[in-house]
Steps between C-alpha positions, in 0.01 A plus 500: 500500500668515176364145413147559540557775251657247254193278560248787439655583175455128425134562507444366904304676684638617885329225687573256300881569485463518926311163484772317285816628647295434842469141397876449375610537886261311645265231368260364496234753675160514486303784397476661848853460573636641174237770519735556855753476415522716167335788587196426265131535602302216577249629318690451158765250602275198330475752194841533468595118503250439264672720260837376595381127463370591122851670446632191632722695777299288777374188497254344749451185696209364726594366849224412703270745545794779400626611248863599419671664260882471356698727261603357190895464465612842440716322215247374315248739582777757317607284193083452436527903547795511229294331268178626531637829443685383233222373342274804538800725341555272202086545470518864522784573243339274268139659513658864506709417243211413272317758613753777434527593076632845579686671234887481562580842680867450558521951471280528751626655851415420828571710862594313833465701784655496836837313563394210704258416194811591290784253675183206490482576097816494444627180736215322301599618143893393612332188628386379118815640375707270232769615313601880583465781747586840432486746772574872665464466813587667928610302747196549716272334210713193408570411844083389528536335136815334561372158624288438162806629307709217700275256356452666136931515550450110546270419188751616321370881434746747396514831706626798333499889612594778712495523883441776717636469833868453679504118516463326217254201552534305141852491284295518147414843656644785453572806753394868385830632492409837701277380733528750768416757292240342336303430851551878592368623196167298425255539689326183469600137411384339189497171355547298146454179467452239170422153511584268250414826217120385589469810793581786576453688816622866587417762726545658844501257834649748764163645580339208727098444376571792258742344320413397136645347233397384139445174365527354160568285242522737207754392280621855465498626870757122584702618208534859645540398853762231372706781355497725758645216757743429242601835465552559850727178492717654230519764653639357837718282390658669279566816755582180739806417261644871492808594666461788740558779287299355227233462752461819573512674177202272345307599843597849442361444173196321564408773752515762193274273274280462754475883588482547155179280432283638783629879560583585157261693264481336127807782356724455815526133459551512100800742550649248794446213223692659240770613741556114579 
């Protein structure tokens, strides 16, 4: 059950999860009934109430010779939840925060591995995001960050960048003007994404838990990464606003440069520069 898994993370052990929820549908029971009833040993069902009682889950009330036990109000047994938790964070960021007289290492760069752990970084750094989003994206990666870019969209966050893919998911986004070609020629997909000029993540995500990307907040690798979105925008919208024969031409010629850069040696490409 997915909700006993919620519970657990919440700190609640199995039985006591089974003892609660057990309660919540029928109350009140005594300890051999809910023992019964829930699936729970008799052997630690008094155990497990005790603990539940002290968490204030369960409380307990004599009756004769019995005695029987009802769940607290599942919405007051939450909102004490809420704010117990609350609590407990506020302690934790305040001791840590004291604790923690590290020297600033905004340079320093850190690796995220596999894409599952990739999309959860990401959705979380989107998730504190407050003025600006810059990103290169495919359309299989923003489809599983596009409901915390919904709400960033909402705050108020501008998105800006380049999309890979045939349906375009966000106006502010731009389409790679030769897509299909693009997708036959690379091998893998990559990603660039910068939040509010604060971080910077890059890398490769097509390659399931070997996918790996970097992480940063060096003010030089944002500036970088900010270009080369930028560039790529240029780029496409300017080919975007070509008439046909235009079009082709600067394709014809941005096919040369690039041949140029990676197949020509140092002499070929100086005698190609002084012919244009």
């Amino acid at each position: 059950m997915n909700i006993l898994n919620d519970m657990k993370k919440l700190g609640f052990s199995e039985y006591e999860c089974k003892a609660y929820l057990t309660l919540l549908e029928d109350y009140p029971l005594n300890g051999y009934t809910l023992s019964k009833n829930s699936g729970i040993p008799r052997s630690r069902i008094y155990e497990v109430l005790k603990n539940l009682i002290t968490k204030l889950m369960v409380f307990e009330q004599a009756e004769e010779k019995n005695k029987l036990y009802y769940p607290m109000e599942p919405e007051i047994f939450i909102k004490k939840l809420k704010d117990d938790y609350k609590d407990m964070f506020s302690n934790i960021s305040k001791y840590t925060e004291k604790l923690y007289k590290a020297k600033k290492q905004d340079d320093k760069l850190v690796v995220i591995k596999g894409r599952q752990n990739i999309i959860r970084f990401l959705s979380m750094l989107i998730k504190g995001a407050e003025k600006r989003i810059a990103l290169s994206i495919w359309d299989e990666e923003i489809k599983e960050i596009a409901p915390e870019l919904d709400r960033a969209l909402e705050r108020g966050v501008m998105l800006r960048g380049i999309y890979f893919g045939e349906s375009i998911p966000y106006d502010t986004l731009v389409p790679h003007r030769r897509i299909k070609r693009y997708m036959a020629e690379k091998k893998q997909r990559y990603i660039s994404i910068i939040i509010d000029n604060a971080h910077a993540i890059s890398g490769v995500v097509s390659k399931g838990e070997e996918s790996k990307v970097t992480w940063t907040s060096d003010e030089g690798y944002i500036e970088v990464s900010e270009d080369y979105i930028a560039h790529d925008l240029v780029v496409n919208l300017y080919s975007a606003s070509l008439n046909e024969e235009d079009y082709k031409a600067y394709e014809a010629f941005a096919d040369n440069v690039h041949n140029q850069y990676f197949h020509y040696s140092n002499k070929e490409f100086n005698i190609y520069k002084a012919l244009k």
